[in-house]
N, C-alpha and C positions, 0 to 999 in steps of 0.2 A: 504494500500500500504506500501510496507519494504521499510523503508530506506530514508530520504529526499536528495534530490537533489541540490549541490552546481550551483548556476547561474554561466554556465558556463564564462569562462575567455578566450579571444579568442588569449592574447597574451603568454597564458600558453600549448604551443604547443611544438611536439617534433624538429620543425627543428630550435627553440629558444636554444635547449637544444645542438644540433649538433652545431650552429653554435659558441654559447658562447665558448664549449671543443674548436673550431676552434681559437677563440679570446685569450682564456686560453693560446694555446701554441703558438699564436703569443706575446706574451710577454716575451718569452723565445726568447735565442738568435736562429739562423738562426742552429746552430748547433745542440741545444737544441730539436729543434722541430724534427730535421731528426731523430735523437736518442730516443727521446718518439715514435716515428711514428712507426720505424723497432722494439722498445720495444713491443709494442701494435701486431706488427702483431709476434713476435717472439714466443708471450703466444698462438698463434691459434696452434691449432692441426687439419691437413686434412687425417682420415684415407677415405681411399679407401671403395667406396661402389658401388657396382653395384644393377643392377635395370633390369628388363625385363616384356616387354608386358606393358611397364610405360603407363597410359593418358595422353594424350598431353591439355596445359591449350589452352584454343580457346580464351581468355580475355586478357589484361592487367594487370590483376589481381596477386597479389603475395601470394602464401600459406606455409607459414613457418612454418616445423614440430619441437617446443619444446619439447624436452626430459630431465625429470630429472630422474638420475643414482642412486640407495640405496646404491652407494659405499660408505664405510664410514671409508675410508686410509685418514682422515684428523685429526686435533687435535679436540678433541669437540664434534663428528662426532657419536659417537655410542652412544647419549644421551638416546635412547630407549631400549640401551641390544641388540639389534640384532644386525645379524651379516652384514646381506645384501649380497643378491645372484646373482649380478649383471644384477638384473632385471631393468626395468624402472621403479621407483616410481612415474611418473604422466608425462603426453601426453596430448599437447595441443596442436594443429590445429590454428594457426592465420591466418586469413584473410582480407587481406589489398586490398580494392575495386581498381580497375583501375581505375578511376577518384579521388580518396585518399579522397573521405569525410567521410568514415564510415570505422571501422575494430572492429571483432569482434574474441575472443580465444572461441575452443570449445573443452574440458576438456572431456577425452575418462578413464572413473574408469578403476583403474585398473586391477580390478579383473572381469570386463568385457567379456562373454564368448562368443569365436569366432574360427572359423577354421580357423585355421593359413597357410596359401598359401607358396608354396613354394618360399624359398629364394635362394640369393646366398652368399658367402665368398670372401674376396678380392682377392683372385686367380680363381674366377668365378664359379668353385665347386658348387655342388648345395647341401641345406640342404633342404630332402623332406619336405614335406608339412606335417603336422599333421592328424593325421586319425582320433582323437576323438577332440573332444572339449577340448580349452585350453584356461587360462585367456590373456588377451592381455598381461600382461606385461613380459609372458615368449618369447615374440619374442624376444625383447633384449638380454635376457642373452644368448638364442639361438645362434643368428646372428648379433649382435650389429644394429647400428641405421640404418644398411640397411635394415635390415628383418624386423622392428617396420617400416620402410617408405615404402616397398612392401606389408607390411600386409595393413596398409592403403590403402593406392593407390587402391591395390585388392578387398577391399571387401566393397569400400564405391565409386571408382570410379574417387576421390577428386586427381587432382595432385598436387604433392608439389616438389616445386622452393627450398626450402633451408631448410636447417634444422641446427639446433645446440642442443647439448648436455652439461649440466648443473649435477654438482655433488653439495654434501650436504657445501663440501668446499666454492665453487664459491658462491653459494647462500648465506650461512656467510656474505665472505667479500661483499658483494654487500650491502646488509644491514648495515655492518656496516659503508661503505663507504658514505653512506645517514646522517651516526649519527642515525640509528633507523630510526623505523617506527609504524606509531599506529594500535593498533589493539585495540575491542571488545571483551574481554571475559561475557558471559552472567551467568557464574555462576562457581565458584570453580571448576577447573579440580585438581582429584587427580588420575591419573592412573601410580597407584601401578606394570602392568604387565611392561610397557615402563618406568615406574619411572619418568614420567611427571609431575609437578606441576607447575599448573600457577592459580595464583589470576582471582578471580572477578573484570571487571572493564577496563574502557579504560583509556589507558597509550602508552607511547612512550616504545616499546624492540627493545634490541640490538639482534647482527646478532645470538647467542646462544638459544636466548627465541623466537624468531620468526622460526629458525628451529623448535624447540621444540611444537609450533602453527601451526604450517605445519605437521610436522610427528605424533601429541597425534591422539591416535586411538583409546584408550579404557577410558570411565570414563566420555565422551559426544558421543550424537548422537547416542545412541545404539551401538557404533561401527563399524558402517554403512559408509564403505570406500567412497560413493560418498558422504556424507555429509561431508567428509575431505577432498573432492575436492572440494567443496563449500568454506570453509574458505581458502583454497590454495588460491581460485579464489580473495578471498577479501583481502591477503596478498597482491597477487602481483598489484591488482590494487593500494593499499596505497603504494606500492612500486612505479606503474609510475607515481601516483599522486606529491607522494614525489619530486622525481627526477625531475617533470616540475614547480617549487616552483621557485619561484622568489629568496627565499635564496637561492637555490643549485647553480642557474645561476650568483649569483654574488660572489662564492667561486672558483675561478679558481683550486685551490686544490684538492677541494673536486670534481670538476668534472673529474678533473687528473685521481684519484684516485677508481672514479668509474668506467671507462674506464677499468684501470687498472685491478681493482678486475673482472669487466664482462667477459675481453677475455684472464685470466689467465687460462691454462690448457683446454680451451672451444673448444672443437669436433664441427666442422661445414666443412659446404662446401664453407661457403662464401670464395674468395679467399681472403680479406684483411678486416681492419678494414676502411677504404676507401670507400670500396662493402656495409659494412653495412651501414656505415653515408650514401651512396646515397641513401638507401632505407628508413631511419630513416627520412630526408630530405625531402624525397618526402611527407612524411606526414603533411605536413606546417597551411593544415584545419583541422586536427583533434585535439579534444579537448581532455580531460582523462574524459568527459561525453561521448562523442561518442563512448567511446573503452567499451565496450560490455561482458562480461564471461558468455558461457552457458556451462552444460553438457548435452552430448549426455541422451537422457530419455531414462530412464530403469527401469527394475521392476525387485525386489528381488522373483520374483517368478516363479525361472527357475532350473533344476535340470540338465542342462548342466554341472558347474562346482560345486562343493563344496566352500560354500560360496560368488558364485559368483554372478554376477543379470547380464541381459540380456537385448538387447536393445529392446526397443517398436517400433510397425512398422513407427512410426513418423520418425523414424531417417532418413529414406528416405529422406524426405522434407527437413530437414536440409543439407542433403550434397549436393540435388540439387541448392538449395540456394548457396551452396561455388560455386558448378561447375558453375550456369548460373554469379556469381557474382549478388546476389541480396543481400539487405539488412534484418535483421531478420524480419520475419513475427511477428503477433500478438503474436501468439503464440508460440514464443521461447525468447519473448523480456519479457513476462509475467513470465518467470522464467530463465529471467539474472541479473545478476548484473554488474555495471558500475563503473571503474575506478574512478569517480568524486564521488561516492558518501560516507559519512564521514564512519566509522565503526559503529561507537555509533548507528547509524540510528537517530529515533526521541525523542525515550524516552528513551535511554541509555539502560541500562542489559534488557534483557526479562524478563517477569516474566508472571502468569496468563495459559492461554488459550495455549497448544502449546508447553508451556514450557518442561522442562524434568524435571521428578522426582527423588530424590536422587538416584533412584538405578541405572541412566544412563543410560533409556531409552526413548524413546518418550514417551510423552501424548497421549492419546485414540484418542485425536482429530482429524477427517480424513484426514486432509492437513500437521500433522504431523507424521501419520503411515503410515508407507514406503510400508508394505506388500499387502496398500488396494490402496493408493495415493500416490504412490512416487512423494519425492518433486524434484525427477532428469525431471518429465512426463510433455510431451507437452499438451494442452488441444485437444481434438476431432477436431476442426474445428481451419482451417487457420487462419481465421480473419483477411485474409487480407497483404499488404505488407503495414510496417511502416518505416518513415523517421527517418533518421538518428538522433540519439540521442535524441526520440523520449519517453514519458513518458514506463513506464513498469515495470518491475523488482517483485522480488521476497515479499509475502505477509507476512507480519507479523510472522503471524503459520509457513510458509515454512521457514522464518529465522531462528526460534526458535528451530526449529527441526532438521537445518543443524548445530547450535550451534552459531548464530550469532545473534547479539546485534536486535533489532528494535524500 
């Protein structure tokens, strides 16, 4: 089993984290707080997006579409040489159960091939639909975060409540607003194409080198875009881990300031930063064990797009799961990972079985070669519906191959 599991802590919850930012700015005078409040919602940005033939949710349940943007008009920003085509660099699906005991992100590769549905433009215009196969993240640059939430909607069923968009900027300062976050490296990245380098070794990085752990693509994991959704996944879980620390909650500042950094320049529909704390709020049972990262399963063995891998017919079961509001099956829980659990895993770097050999590709082993066993794939059979925060998660070999510690 990858990765040991911290006993969870049940007073390290998100509405501890809402309500201290609440306490924070009651310590400020009566003026004070008005002024941080209209601050906070001054940084939201609401472009118009329209929607047709939408799902309707039949639950209480909430599904909020995360988008991060490859814009990279910030300082620090083009650390890889590229330019960024105003595509989405990484879509993630959260889903927050309507009784609030369980939520789980479900991480959509980006180079994912799929027939893109027709969208629309904020003057209701229509952009046709795609006639060939396309990877998912050209819906954005298409039709910004309306045609990336009608392409979902469309072609998996799942409705979605809200959405926000996130650039390489915001995600900096958020990390650095934390003071860092730890990460796992399992062995020396040097990729020479991105001009990437990060050490072997788990350490606290600032908001610069965790970009740079987020976007390395070449020099681990063969290359292999869904295993950099993998470590995305285990980024941002040491990110909500981080943030529900008993230190962050007693740094009034620091939680100012991460507010701050979160909804500078940040694209949503929510109407305030208010809308968000109610939702944040409502999560008052869930633990950063319970919160869950899967990617949708795929297999690199599809000649739809160039270079792209394709979903396996599991995916079905997956978005039934969002739409009935169920918790992840056996079988998707066997290849997630959980916010609570440390980077390092059990025995620190990988090494052995699984591992990657210098030239930056996978090992032969079959839970490591993506071509025979992709480590994104659900097993054959269900196995079952399991409870929330429930044992699971990704094996040894499958860490080792996504580029993560075990």
């Amino acid at each position: 089993m990858g990765g040991r599991r911290r006993v969870a802590r049940p007073g390290r919850t998100v509405l501890r984290v809402i309500v201290s930012s609440l306490l924070a700015l009651g310590l400020l005078t009566g003026v004070g707080v008005v002024l941080a409040y209209q601050s906070w919602n001054g940084n939201l940005e609401h472009p118009l997006v329209i929607g047709k033939n939408r799902p309707k949710n039949k639950t209480k349940a909430i599904n909020i579409l995360v988008m991060g943007t490859d814009t990279r008009d910030c300082a620090g920003c083009r650390l890889d040489s590229e330019a960024g085509g105003g595509l989405s660099d990484t879509t993630i699906l959260f889903h927050l159960s309507a009784d609030r005991t369980f939520a789980y992100g479900i991480s959509i590769p980006r180079d994912t091939a799929v027939m893109r549905p027709a969208c629309y433009r904020a003057d209701g215009s229509e952009i046709p639909a795609a006639t060939t196969y396309q990877k998912w993240n050209e819906a954005y640059q298409v039709g910004g975060p309306g045609c990336t939430r009608q392409q979902l909607e469309q072609l998996t069923g799942v409705p979605v409540d809200r959405f926000v968009v996130v650039d390489f900027g915001q995600f900096k300062d958020m990390v650095n607003a934390l003071d860092g976050v730890e990460i796992c490296v399992p062995q020396d990245i040097d990729d020479t194409i991105g001009n990437i380098h990060l050490e072997a070794g788990t350490r606290e990085v600032d908001g610069a080198e965790a970009l740079a752990y987020a976007r390395v693509r070449h020099g681990i994991s063969g290359g292999i875009d869904p295993y950099r959704t993998r470590r995305q996944q285990a980024l941002i879980g040491a990110m909500i881990d981080k943030a529900l620390t008993a230190g962050m909650l007693a740094r009034p500042d620091k939680l100012a300031g991460f507010i701050s950094a979160a909804t500078t320049k940040l694209q949503t529909d929510f109407t305030s930063v208010a809308a968000m704390a109610k939702v944040a709020a409502s999560l008052q049972g869930i633990d950063s064990n319970d919160i869950k990262f899967i990617t949708t399963p795929w297999t690199l063995d599809t000649d739809k797009v160039s270079g792209g891998v394709e979903w396996l017919p599991s995916v079905e079961r997956l978005w039934q799961l969002v739409i009935d509001d169920k918790p992840l099956t056996k079988e998707f829980l066997d290849q997630s990972l959980s916010a609570g659990e440390p980077p390092s895993g059990t025995s620190g770097p990988a090494s052995g079985s699984g591992s990657e050999t210098p030239s930056g590709k996978p090992s032969s082993t079959p839970s490591s070669t993506p071509s025979s066993t992709p480590s994104g794939s659900a097993s054959a059979s269900p196995g079952g519906t399991a409870t929330p925060g429930s044992p699971g998660g990704l094996s040894d070999d499958d860490r080792a191959a996504a580029g993560l510690c075990s």
